[in-house]
DSSP file (Angstrom, degrees, kcal/mol; ACC not computed):
  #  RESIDUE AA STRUCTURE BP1 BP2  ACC     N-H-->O    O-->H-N    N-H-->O    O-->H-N    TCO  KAPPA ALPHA  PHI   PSI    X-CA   Y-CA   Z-CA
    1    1 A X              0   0    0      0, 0.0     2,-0.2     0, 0.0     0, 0.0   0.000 360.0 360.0 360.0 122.1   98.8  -28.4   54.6
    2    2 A X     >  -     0   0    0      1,-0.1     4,-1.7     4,-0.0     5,-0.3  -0.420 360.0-102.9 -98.8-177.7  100.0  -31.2   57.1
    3    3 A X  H  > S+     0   0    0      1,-0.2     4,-1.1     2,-0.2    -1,-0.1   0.800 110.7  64.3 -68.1 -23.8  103.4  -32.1   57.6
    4    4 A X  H  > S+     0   0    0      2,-0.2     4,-1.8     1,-0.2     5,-0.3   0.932 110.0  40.8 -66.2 -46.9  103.6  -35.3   55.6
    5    5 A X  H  > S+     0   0    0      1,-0.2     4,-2.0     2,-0.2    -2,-0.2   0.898 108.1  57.9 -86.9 -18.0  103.0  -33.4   52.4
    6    6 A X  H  X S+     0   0    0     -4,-1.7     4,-1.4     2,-0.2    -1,-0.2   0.749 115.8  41.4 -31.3 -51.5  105.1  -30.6   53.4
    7    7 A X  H  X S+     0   0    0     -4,-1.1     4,-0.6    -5,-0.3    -2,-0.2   0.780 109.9  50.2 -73.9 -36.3  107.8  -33.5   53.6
    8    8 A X  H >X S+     0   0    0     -4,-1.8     4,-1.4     2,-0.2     3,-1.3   0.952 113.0  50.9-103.7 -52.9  107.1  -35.4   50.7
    9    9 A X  H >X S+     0   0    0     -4,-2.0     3,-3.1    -5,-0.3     4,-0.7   0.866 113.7  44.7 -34.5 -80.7  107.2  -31.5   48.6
   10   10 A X  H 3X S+     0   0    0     -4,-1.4     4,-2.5     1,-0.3    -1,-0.2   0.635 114.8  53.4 -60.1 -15.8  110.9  -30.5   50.2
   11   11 A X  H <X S+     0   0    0     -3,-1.3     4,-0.7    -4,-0.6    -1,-0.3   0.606 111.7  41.9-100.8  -8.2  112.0  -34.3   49.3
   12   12 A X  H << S+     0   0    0     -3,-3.1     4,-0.4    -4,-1.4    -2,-0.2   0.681 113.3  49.1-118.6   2.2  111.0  -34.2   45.8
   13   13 A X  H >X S+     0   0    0     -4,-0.7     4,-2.9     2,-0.2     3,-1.0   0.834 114.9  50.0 -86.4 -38.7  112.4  -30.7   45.1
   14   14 A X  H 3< S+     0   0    0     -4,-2.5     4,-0.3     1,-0.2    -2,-0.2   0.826 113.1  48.0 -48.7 -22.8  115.7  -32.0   46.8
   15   15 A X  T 3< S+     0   0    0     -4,-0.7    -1,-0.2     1,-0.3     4,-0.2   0.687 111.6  46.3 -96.6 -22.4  115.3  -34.8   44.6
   16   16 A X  T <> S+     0   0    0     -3,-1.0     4,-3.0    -4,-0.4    -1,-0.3   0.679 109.5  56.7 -80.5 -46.8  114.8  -32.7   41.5
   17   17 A X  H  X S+     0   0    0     -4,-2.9     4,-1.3     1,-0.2    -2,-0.2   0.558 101.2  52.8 -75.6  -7.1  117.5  -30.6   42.2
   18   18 A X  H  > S+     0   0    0     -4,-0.3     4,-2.1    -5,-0.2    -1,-0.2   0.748 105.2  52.3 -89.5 -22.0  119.9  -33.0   42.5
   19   19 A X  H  > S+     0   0    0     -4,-0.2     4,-7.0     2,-0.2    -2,-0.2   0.981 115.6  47.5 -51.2 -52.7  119.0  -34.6   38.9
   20   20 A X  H  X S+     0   0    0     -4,-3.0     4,-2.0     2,-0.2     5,-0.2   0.895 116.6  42.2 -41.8 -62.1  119.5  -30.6   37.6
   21   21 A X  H  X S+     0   0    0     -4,-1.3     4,-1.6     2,-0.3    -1,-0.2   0.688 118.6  44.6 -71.6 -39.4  122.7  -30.4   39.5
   22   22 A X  H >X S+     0   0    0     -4,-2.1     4,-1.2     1,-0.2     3,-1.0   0.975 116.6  47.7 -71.0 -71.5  123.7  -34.0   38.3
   23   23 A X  H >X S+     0   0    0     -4,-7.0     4,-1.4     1,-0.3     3,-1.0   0.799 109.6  50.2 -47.5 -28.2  122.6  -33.1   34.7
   24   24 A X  H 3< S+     0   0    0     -4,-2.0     4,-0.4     1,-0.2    -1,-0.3   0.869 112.9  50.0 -85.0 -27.9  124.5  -29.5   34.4
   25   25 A X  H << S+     0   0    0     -4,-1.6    -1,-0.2    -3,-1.0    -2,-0.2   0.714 107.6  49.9 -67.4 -11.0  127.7  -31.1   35.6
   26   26 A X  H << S+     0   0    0     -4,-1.2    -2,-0.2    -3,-1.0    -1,-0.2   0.678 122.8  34.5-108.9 -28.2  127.4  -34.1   33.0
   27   27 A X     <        0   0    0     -4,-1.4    -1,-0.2     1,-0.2    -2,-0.2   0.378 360.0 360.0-114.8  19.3  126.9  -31.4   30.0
   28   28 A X              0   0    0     -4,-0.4    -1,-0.2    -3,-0.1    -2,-0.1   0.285 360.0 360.0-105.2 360.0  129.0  -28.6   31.3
């Protein structure tokens, strides 16, 4: 695994987890 896709994984779980984060605050 090289480092770009290593990067591009951890940036699109942050990215996912902020949607989650966004969406459980908007229906809580």
């Amino acid at each position: 695994m090289t480092y770009t896709v290593l990067m591009r994984r951890i940036r699109l779980l942050h990215s996912f987890s902020v949607v989650f984060l966004y969406w459980f605050y908007v229906f809580s």
